[in-house]
C-alpha positions in Angstrom: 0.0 0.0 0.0 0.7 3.6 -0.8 2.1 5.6 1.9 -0.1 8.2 2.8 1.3 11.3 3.0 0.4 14.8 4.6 1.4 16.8 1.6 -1.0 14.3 -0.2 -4.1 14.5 2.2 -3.3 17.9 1.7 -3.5 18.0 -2.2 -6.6 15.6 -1.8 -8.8 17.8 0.5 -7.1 20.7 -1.8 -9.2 19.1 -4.5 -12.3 17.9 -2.7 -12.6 22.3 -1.5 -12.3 23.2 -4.8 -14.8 20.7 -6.1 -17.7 21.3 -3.2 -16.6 25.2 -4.2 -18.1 24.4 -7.8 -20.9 22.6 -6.2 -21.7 25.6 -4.6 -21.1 28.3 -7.5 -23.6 25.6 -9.4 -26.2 26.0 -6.6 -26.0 29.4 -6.4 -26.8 29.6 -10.3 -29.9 26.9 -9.6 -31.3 29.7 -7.0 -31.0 32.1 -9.4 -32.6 31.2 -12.3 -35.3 29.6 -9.6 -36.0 33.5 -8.5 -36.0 34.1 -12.3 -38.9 31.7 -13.2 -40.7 32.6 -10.1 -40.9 36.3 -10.9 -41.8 35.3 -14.7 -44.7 32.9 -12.9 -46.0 35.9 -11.0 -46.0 38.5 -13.7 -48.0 36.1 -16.0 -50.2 34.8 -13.0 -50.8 38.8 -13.2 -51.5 39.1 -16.5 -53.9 36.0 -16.2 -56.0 38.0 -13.4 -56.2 41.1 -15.5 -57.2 39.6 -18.7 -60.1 37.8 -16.6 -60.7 41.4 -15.6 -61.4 42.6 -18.8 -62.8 40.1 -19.8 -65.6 40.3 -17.1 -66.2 44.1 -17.5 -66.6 43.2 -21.2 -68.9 40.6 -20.4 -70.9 42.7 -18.1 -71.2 45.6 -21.5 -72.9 42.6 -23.8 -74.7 41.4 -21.0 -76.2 45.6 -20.8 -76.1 46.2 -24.9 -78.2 42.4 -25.4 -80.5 43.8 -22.5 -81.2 46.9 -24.3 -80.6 45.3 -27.6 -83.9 43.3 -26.6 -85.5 45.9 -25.1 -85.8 47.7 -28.1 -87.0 44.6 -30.7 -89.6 44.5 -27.8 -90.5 48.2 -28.4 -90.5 47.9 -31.9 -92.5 44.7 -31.7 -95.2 46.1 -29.6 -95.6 49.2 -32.3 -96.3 47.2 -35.2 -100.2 46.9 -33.4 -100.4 50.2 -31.9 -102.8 52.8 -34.1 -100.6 55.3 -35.6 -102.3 59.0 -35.2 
């Protein structure tokens, strides 16, 4: 067997630092891009809520124009048999 060194424990845990140091740089670069795809999740989950705003107030302006819509062919309806003066 080998004889085991300190000069090379020391180069081994030399290499083992520099590896858990890239291990580290790597997570730091997961986190990142995590914070990135959660602020692109919120601003669409924004988007989402304000196009389902729009399009309830638009729903609400057809639901008023098909009331009045009707309330007119009603009108015009009821005319036919009224005596015109």
């Amino acid at each position: 067997m080998a004889d085991v060194t300190s000069e090379l424990l020391y180069e081994l845990m030399k290499r083992v630092h520099a590896e858990v140091a890239d291990v580290k740089q790597g997570q730091r670069e997961l986190k990142a891009e995590m914070n990135a795809m959660r602020g692109a999740m919120v601003s669409l989950h924004q988007d989402i809520h304000n196009l389902h705003s729009v399009l309830a107030r638009h729903e609400l302006r057809l639901d008023r124009i098909e009331n009045r819509l009707e309330l007119r062919e009603l009108s015009e309806a009821q005319a036919r048999f009224e005596p015109h003066p």
